[in-house]
N, C-alpha and C positions, 0 to 999 in steps of 0.2 A: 763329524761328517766327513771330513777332509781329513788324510794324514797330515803331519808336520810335515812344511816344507823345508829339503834340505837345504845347505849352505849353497846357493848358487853363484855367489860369488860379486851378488850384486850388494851395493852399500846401501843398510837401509839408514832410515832416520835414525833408530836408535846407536849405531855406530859410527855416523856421522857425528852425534853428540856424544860420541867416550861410553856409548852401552850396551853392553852386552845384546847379543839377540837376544836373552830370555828376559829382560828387560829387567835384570835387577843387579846389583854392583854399584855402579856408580850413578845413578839416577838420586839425587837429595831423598832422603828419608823423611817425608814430609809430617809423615803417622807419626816416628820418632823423636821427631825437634819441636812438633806443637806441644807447646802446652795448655790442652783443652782448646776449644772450639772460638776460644776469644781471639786469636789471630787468624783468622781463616779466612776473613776478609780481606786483611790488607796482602796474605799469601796470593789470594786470589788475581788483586789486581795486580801485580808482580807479577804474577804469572803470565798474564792477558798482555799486558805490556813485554814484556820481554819474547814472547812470539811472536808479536807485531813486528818488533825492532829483530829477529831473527828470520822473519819471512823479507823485511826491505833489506834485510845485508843479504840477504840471497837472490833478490831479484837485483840490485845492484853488482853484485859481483864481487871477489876481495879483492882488496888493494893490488897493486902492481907494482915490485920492486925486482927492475931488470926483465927477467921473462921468466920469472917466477910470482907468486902471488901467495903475500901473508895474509890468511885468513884475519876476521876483524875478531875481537873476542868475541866468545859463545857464551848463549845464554843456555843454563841447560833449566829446562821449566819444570815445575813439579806435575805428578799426577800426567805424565803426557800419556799414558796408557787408555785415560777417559777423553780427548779431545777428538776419536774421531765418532766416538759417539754424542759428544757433546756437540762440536763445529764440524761436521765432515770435510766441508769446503775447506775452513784453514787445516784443517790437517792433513789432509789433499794436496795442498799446495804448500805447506813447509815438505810433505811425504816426496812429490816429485820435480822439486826447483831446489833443493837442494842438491842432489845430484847432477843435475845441468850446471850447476855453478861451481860446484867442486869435484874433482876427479883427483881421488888419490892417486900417490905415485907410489913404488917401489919405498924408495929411499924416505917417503913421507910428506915431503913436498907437494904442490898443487898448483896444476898451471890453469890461467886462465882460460875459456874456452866462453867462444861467444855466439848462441845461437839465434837463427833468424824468426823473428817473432811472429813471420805467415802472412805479417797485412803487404797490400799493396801500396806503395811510396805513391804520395799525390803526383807522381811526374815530374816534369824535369825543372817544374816553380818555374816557368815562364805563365804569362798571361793569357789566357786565350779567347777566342771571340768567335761567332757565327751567327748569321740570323737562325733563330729558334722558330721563326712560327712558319707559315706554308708558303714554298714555291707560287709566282707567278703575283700579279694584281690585287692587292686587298686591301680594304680601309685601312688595315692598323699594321705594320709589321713590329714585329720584339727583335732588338738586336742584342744577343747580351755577351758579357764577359765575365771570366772568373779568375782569378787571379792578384797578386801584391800589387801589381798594375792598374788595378782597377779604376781605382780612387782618382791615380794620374790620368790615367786617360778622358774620366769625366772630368777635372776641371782643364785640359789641355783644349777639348772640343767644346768646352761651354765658358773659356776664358774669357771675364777674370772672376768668374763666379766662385763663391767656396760653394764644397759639398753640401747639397741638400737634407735636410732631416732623414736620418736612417726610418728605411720602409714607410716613405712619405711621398707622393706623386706631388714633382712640380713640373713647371712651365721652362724650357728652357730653348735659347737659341744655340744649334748645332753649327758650327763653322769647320772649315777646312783648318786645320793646323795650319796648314804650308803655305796655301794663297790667303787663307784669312775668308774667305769667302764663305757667305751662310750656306748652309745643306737644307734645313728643314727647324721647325720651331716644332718641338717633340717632349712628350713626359717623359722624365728621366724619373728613375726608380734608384737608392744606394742600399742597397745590404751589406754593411761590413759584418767579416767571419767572426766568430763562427755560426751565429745566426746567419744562415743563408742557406739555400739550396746544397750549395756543395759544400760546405763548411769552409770557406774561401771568401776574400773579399770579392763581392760580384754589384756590378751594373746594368742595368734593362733600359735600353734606349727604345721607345716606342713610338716609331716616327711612321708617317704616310709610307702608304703600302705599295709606291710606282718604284718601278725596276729601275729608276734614274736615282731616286733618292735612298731607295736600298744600298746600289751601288755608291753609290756617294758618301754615303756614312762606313760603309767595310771599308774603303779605300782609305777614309782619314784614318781609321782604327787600327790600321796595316800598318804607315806612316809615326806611330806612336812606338818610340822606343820600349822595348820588354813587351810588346804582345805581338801574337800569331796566331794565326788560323788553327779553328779547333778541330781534332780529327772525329769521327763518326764514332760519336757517344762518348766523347773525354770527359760532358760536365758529369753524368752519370757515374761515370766512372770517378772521378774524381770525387763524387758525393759517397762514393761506396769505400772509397780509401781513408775517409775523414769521419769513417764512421754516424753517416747520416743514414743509408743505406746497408741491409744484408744482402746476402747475394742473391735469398729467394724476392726480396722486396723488390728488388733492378728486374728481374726475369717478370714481377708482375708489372711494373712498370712500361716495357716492351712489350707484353701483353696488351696492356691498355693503350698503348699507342697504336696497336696492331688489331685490335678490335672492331670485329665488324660486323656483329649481333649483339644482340639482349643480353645474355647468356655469356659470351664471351666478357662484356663489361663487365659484367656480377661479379664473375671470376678472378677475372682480374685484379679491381677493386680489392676484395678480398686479401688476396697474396699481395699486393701492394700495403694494406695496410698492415700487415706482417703476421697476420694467423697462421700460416705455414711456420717460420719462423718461429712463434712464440711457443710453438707446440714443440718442433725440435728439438729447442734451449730447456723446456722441461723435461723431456725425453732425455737429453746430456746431462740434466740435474740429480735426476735419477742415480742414473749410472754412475755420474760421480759422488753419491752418496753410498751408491755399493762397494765400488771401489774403495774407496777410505774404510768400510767396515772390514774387506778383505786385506788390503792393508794392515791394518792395526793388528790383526790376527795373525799376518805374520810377523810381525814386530813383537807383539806382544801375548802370542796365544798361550804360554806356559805360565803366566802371571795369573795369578787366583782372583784377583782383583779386577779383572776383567769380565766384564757386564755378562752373561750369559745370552743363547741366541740371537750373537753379532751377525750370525754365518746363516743360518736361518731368515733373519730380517731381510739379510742382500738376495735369497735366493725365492723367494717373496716377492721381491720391487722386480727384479730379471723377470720372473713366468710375468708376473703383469705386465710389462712392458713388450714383453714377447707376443701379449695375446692384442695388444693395440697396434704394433708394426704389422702382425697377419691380416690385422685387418682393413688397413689403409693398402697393403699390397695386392690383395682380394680383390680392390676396385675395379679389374679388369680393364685398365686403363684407361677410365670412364673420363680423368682430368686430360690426357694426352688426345683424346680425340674432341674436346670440347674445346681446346685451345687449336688444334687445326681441321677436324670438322669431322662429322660422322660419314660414313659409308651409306649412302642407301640405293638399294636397284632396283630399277622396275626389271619384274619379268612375268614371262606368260604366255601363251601362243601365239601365236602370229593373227592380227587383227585384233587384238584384245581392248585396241586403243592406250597402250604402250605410250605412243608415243605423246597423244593427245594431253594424257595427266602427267607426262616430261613439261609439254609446253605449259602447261595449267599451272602447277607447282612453280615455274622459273619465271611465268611472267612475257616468256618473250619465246620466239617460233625457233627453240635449240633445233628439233627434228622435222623431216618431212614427214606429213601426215596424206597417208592415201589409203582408199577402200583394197587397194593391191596387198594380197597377202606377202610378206618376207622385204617390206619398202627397207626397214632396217638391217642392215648387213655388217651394222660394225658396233664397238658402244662408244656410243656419243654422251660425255661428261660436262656438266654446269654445274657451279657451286653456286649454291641458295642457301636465303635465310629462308627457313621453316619452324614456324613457332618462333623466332627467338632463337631457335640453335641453327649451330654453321651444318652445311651438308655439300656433302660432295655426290650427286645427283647423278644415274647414270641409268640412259637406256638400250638397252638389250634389242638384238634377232630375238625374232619370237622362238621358241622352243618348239621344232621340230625336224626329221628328220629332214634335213635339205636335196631341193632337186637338183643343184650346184657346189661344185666346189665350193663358190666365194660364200653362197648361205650357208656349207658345212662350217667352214671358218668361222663364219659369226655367231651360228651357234657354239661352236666348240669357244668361242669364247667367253660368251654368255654366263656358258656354266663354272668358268672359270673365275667371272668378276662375282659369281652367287655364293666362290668360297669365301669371298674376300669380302663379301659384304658384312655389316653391323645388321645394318636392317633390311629385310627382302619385303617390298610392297609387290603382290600375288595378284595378278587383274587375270579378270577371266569375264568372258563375255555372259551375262547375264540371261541374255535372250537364245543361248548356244550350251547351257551345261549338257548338255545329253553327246553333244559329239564326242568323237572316241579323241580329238587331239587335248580336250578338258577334262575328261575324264582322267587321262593319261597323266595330265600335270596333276591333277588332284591327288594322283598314288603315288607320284615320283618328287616332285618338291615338296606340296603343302603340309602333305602326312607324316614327310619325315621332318622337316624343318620346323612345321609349328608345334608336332610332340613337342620339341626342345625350347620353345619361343620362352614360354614361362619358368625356366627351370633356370639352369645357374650356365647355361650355356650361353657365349657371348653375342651368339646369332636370335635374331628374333625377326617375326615375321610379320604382316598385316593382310590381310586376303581382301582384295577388292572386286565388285562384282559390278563391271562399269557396263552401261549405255542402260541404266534403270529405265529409261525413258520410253523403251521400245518395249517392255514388257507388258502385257494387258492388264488394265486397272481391276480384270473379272476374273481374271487366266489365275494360274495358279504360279506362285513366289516359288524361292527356291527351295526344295526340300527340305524337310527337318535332318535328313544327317548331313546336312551340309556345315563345315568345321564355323567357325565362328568368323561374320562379315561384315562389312559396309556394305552399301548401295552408295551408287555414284552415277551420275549423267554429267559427263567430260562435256558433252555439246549445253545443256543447260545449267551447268553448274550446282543442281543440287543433290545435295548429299555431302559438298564439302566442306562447311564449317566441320558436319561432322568427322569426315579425313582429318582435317587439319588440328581436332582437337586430339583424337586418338594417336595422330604423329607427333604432337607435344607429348603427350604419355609414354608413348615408346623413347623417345629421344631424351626423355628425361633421365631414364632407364639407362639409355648409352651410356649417353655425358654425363648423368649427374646432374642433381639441381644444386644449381650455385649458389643459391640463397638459403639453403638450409644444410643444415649437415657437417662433420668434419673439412677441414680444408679438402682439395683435390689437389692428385699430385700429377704435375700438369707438363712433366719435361721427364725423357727416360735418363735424364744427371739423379733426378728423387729420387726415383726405381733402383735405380744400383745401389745410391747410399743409403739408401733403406732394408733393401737385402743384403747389403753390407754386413750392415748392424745387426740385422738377425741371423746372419750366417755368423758371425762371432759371439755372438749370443749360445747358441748350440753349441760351439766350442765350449763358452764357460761352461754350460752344462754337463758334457763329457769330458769335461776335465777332473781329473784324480789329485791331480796336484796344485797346489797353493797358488804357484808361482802363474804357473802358465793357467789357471783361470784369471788372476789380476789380470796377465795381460791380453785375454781375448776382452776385459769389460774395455781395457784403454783400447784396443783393436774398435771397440763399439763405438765406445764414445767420438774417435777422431772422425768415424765415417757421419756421425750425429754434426759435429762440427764442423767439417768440410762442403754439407748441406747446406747451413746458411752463411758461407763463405770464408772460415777458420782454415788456416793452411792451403788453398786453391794454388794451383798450378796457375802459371803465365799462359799456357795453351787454354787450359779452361778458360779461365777470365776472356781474353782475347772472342774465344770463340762467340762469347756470350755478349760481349760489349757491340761485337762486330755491325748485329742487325741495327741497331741504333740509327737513326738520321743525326746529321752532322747539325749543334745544334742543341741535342740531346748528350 
C-alpha cells in the first residue's frame, strides 16, 4: 500500500540494537539455534524479561562517565519483528524512548540528553491553607491544608494531642500557638498522602462558622512555620500534578462549582467523573496501536516473517476513529453553550406581549410592559434557568418600520441579536393575525427560520401565539395554514406548562441532554484538540510515505494527550486553574 520508506536518517529500534533496517543480519537466529519446539518457552520468557530490563535502561538513561555516557549492555531480543503485533504498547515504547535516551554521535559516542516529562511539579512543597467552604456566617466552616506541614500544624494547634485516626472525625480543642489561648472546639479530619484529595498530606479543620473564629484559626495557621496562604485553586491544582486529577476532570470540577442549573450539574458530574477523559485515553490507545503497526513496518517491512495486513489493520482503526472525532465535532457546540447558556430571543411586532413572556419566563419585571406600541427600544438581557437549562434571555423592539431614529436603532438591533440567537421564541398576537405588521413577520422571520428549525441548522425557532384569552370561545382559531404553534395567555398563564415543556425540547436540542448520550465537549481547548487530531489524521491519510504518516498518527496522538492534560503549557494550566476560589 505504501512504498518503502527511505533512509531518513532517523535511528530506528532495529539499529539501535546493531540491525540492519531489513531487519536481518544480526538479530539471533532464533528458527536456527532451536532445537524443535522444546525450548520455546524458556526463549520466550528471556525474551519478555530482557525487553523489560531494555525498556527500564532506557527510561533510566545510561550511565554517566564525565559528559559522556556508556550505554548499559543490550539485550538484543528474538523475534522482535512480532512484538508490535503481539504488545503494540511495549513496542511503542522501547520503538520511541529509545531514541530520547540515546542520540548517537559522529565518532560513536552518546551523550546524555534529559527530557521534561510534561507533568506539573506540585509547587514550591510549602504548605498551604485556606478556608474552603462559603464567605460570610455559617454553622460549619472547613479550614483545610495541604501540604508535609500538615500533620505539624494539627498537633502544634491541638497540643499535646497526637494525630487523630486517619479519615476519622474527632473532637478537638483549637488553641493559639503563640498566646496558647483556645479559638474554638472543632472536628478535625487527617488524610495523610497519598490517599487524599490532593495526593498530599492534608488537614480539614471544621470549626463554627463566625468571622471571629474563622479569623482566628487562619491567623494561628499563618503563625505555623512551612505553611502559607493558598493561591486561587492551588489544592486542585496540586491534585492535578499528583495525579488524582486530568485536566478535563479539574475543568468538570470548575463546572460543578460553577453550576447553576439542572443541566449544568449533569454535566458537569459527568466530565468530573472522567468520561471525557476515559474516552480520549482510548482514542490515544488506538492511535498508539496504529502507530506501533506503522512502526514495525518500517523497521521490519522487507522480512517475510512479518504478519500480513499490518498496514491495513492501522488504516482500519484511523477511518474509525476519524468517523467518531466527526462526530463529537458535529455537536455544533451543544456542550459550550450548556456550560455558559443558550441564546434565546423573543421577537415579534410591536405589542405582541414581548415583553410580558420576558417577565413570565424570569420570574421578576426585567422589562416595561405597556399597551403603547414600540415601549421597547433597546434589548434587555436576563439569564434564566428554563427547564433546567442555563439561558441567556433577551428582549427585542418589536419588528417594524420605525417612526424614530431611536425605534430604527432598536429594530436594527433586533435583527441583529435574531442572527445571534440559538433559539427565536416567535409571539404574534393571537387576536391580530390578519394585520399586515403579522402578516409581514409570518413571510420575513418564521418562513424563513422555522424551514430551517428542524434540519441540521444551529438556529431553531418556536412560534407563539399569545393573549389566547381574548379569542372567542365560538370565533374561529387560527387558520389551518398557520406553521406549527402554542397558544399562551401571558395575563393568565395558560398554555405555559405547555411553552415550558416544548422549551425543554428545544433546548435540549441546543445543549444537549446531559444525561444521556456521548460525553459533551464543553470548553473551545476540546474543539481544537479535537480538530487537531483529525486534521493530522487526514494527513496520515494523504500521506505517500512511511515516515511522514507515522508522524501525522504522533502529530494525533499528542493533541489526544494534551486534551486530558499530557504536555500542557504553563499558560494553559494557569488559565484554567485561574477561575477557581481560593480554597479550591
Amino acid at each position: 500500500m505504501y512504498p518503502k520508506a527511505p533512509n531518513d536518517g532517523r535511528e530506528s529500534l532495529s539499529t539501535l540494537l546493531g540491525v540492519p533496517r531489513s531487519g536481518r543480519g544480526v538479530l539471533p537466529r532464533l528458527e536456527a539455534t532451536q532445537a524443535g519446539r522444546a525450548g520455546g518457552v524458556a526463549s520466550c520468557k528471556s525474551m519478555w524479561r530482557g525487553l523489560w530490563t531494555l525498556a527500564a535502561q532506557a527510561a533510566r538513561g545510561p550511565r554517566r562517565t564525565s559528559n559522556l555516557c556508556i550505554p548499559q549492555p543490550q539485550y538484543t531480543p528474538p523475534n522482535l519483528r512480532h512484538l508490535a503485533i503481539i504488545e503494540p504498547l511495549v513496542y511503542l515504547t522501547l520503538r520511541l524512548r529509545l531514541p530520547d535516551a540515546l542520540i548517537r554521535l559522529p565518532s560513536g559516542s552518546r551523550l546524555c540528553t534529559r527530557r521534561s516529562s510534561g507533568a506539573l511539579a506540585p509547587g514550591s512543597g510549602a504548605t498551604i491553607f485556606a478556608l474552603s467552604s462559603g464567605q460570610g456566617r455559617c454553622g460549619v466552616a472547613v479550614i483545610r491544608t495541604s501540604g508535609p506541614a500538615s500533620s505539624q500544624a494539627l498537633r502544634i494547634l491541638t497540643a499535646p494531642r497526637d494525630l487523630p485516626p486517619a479519615r476519622h472525625a474527632s473532637l478537638r480543642l483549637l488553641s493559639d500557638p503563640r498566646s496558647g489561648e483556645p479559638l474554638d472546639r472543632a472536628l478535625v479530619l487527617w488524610f495523610p498522602g497519598p490517599k487524599s484529595f490532593t495526593g498530599e498530606d492534608c488537614v480539614e479543620f471544621h470549626v463554627h462558622g463566625g468571622p471571629a473564629v474563622v479569623s482566628g484559626v487562619l491567623q494561628a495557621l499563618g503563625s505555623v512555620p512551612g505553611l502559607r496562604p493558598a493561591e486561587a485553586g492551588e489544592f486542585t491544582r496540586r491534585a492535578f500534578a499528583h495525579g488524582k486529577l486530568n485536566l478535563t476532570e479539574v475543568e468538570g470540577l470548575a463546572d460543578l462549582i460553577h453550576a447553576e442549573t439542572e443541566a449544568q450539574r449533569r454535566q458537569a458530574l459527568r466530565q468530573l467523573d472522567g468520561e471525557l477523559g476515559h474516552l480520549c485515553r482510548g482514542w490515544a490507545e488506538t492511535l498508539t496501536k496504529a502507530l506501533a503497526h506503522v512502526e514495525a513496518y518500517i523497521d521490519f517491512g522487507e522480512d517475510d516473517n512479518l504478519e500480513e495486513g499490518v498496514l491495513e489493520q492501522a488504516d482500519i482503526e484511523v477511518r474509525a476513529l476519524q468517523v467518531a472525532l466527526g462526530a463529537h465535532l458535529r455537536d455544533a457546540r451543544r456542550g459550550q453553550r450548556l456550560r455558559s447558556g443558550a441564546h434565546v430571543v423573543v421577537t415579534g411586532p410591536p405589542n405582541a406581549g414581548k415583553s410580558s413572556l420576558v417577565n413570565l419566563l424570569s420570574r421578576k419585571p426585567v422589562s416595561i410592559v405597556s399597551p403603547e406600541p414600540g415601549t421597547t427600544r433597546d434589548v434587555l438581557e436576563t439569564p434564566v434557568d428554563l427547564a433546567g437549562f442555563p439561558v441567556l434571555l433577551s428582549d427585542t423592539a418589536g419588528l417594524r418600520e420605525g417612526v424614530g431614529p431611536v425605534e430604527q436603532e432598536g429594530v436594527r438591533r433586533a435583527r441583529e441579536r435574531l442572527e445571534q440567537a440559538d433559539l427565536i421564541l416567535a409571539m404574534l398576537d393571537a387576536s391580530d393575525l390578519a394585520s399586515p405588521s403579522s402578516c409581514n413577520f409570518l413571510a420575513t422571520v418564521v418562513a424563513s427560520v422555522g424551514a430551517q428549525s428542524h434540519s441540521d441548522s444551529s438556529q431553531r425557532l418556536l412560534l407563539v401565539l399569545n393573549k389566547s384569552d381574548l379569542l372567542s370561545t365560538e370565533g374561529p382559531g387560527p387558520g389551518p395554514d398557520m406553521p406549527p404553534h402554542l397558544l399562551l395567555s401571558c395575563v393568565t398563564g395558560e398554555g405555559l406548562d405547555g411553552l415550558l415543556e416544548a422549551l425543554r425540547e428545544e433546548l435540549a436540542a441546543v445543549c444537549g441532554d446531559p444525561s444521556t448520550g456521548p460525553p459533551l465537549l464543553t470548553r473551545a481547548r476540546h474543539q481544537h484538540h479535537l480538530q487537531g487530531c483529525l486534521d493530522a489524521l487526514g494527513h496520515y491519510k494523504q500521506s505517500k510515505d512511511l515516515a511522514l504518516a507515522a508522524e501525522a498518527l504522533r502529530v494525533a496522538r499528542g493533541h489526544l494527550t494534551r486534551l486530558t492534560g499530557g504536555g500542557g503549557t504553563e499558560e494553559i494550566l494557569d488559565i484554567i486553574f485561574r477561575d477557581f476560589c481560593v480554597g479550591k
